[in-house]
C-alpha angles and dihedrals in degrees: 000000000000106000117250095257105039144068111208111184100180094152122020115203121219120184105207127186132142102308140117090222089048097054084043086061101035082063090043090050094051096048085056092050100052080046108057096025097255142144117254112213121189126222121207110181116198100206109235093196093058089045081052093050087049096067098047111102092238098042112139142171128214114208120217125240106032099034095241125159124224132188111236123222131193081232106051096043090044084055089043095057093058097051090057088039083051099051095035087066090047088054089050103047090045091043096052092038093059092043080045087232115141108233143188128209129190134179119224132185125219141058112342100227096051097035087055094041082054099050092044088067080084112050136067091223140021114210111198142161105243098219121040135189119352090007119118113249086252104032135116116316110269121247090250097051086045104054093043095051094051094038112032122120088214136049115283133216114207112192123192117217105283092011118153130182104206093073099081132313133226122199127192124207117184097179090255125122080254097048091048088050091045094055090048080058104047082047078047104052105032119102124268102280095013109090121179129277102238118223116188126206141164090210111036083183093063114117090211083067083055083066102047092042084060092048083060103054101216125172088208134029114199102208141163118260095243084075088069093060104094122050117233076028127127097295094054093052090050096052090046087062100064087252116123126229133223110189122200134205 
């Protein structure tokens, strides 16, 4: 368990599959690494529901665009996991090697959520887009994101499609053990010479705080985790509004 006065990011957790938002965050993620001096492991997923709908006899698949509709086998998908497994790991291994970071990937097999929940035991830190396929770069916050910012046992990174963090940070510190560790990674994660603004609240899950976060134009907000409880909350207004989010516990 992190002190209550410290942020430690020794290995930083990236799930990567075949989306745009999940590339976004695997260079995010390795920007971060080469920043702080942490591992960078890579998560491929294989999706045990799509590999169940697969075997049902009238299992298909709509492309998009196009609109064309394709018959899914169990061996085809099961083919076609490999390929993105296979060129996750290339991504990675490009991607670390030009930020000079030592990384790790694995391929598990299950339900995403779970299987994601299970590999962030043990990082310091989870980096994720925070929409996937079919979602707007600024829509609502995908299932995945959501139930990993709520339920993870680690700090979370939620990135919105084109976020950066070297353009300005906000940290909120709402007095609590969280808040004092949200503000040590805000100090943590800004560039040299570019310390955090500090915002301080009694409630971090109050959506007047939404408002002034968005007065102040970061590229980043530092909160505690707590802010992540309520859907349409704080964090979903942050990340509306093209600004990443870095959630502490």
């Amino acid at each position: 368990m992190a002190d209550a006065d410290s942020f430690a990011a020794r290995r930083i957790l990236v799930a990567i599959d075949a989306s745009s938002a999940s590339l976004d965050a695997l260079e995010a993620a390795a920007a971060l690494a080469a920043r702080l001096g942490s591992e960078l492991a890579g998560l491929f997923v294989e999706d045990e529901a799509l590999l169940r709908l697969a075997a049902l006899p009238f299992g298909d698949i709509v492309r998009s665009p196009g609109g064309d509709r394709e018959r899914l086998d169990p061996v085809s998908v099961e083919a076609e996991l490999r390929a993105v497994a296979s060129h996750a790991r290339e991504v990675l291994e490009r991607t670390a090697s030009s930020h000079r970071v030592t990384c790790s990937f694995r391929v598990t097999r299950g339900r995403v959520v779970p299987e994601l929940l299970a590999a962030a035991e043990g990082a310091d830190l989870v980096v994720l887009g925070s929409s996937g396929h079919g979602r707007s770069a600024r829509g609502a916050v995908g299932d995945t994101a959501r139930a990993a910012a709520v339920r993870a046992p680690t700090s979370v990174l939620l990135l919105s499609r084109g976020a950066r963090l070297d353009d300005g940070i906000v940290a909120v510190d709402d007095g609590t053990p969280a808040g004092t560790r949200a503000l040590a990674a805000a100090q943590r994660v800004a560039p040299e010479g570019r310390p955090p603004v500090i915002v301080c609240t009694s409630d971090a899950a109050d959506l007047a705080l939404a408002d002034a976060l968005a007065r102040l134009g970061p590229a980043l907000v530092v909160l505690p985790a707590i802010a992540a409880a309520a859907p349409g909350g704080v964090v979903d207004r942050v990340l509306a509004n093209g600004v990443a989010v870095l959630l502490v516990r």
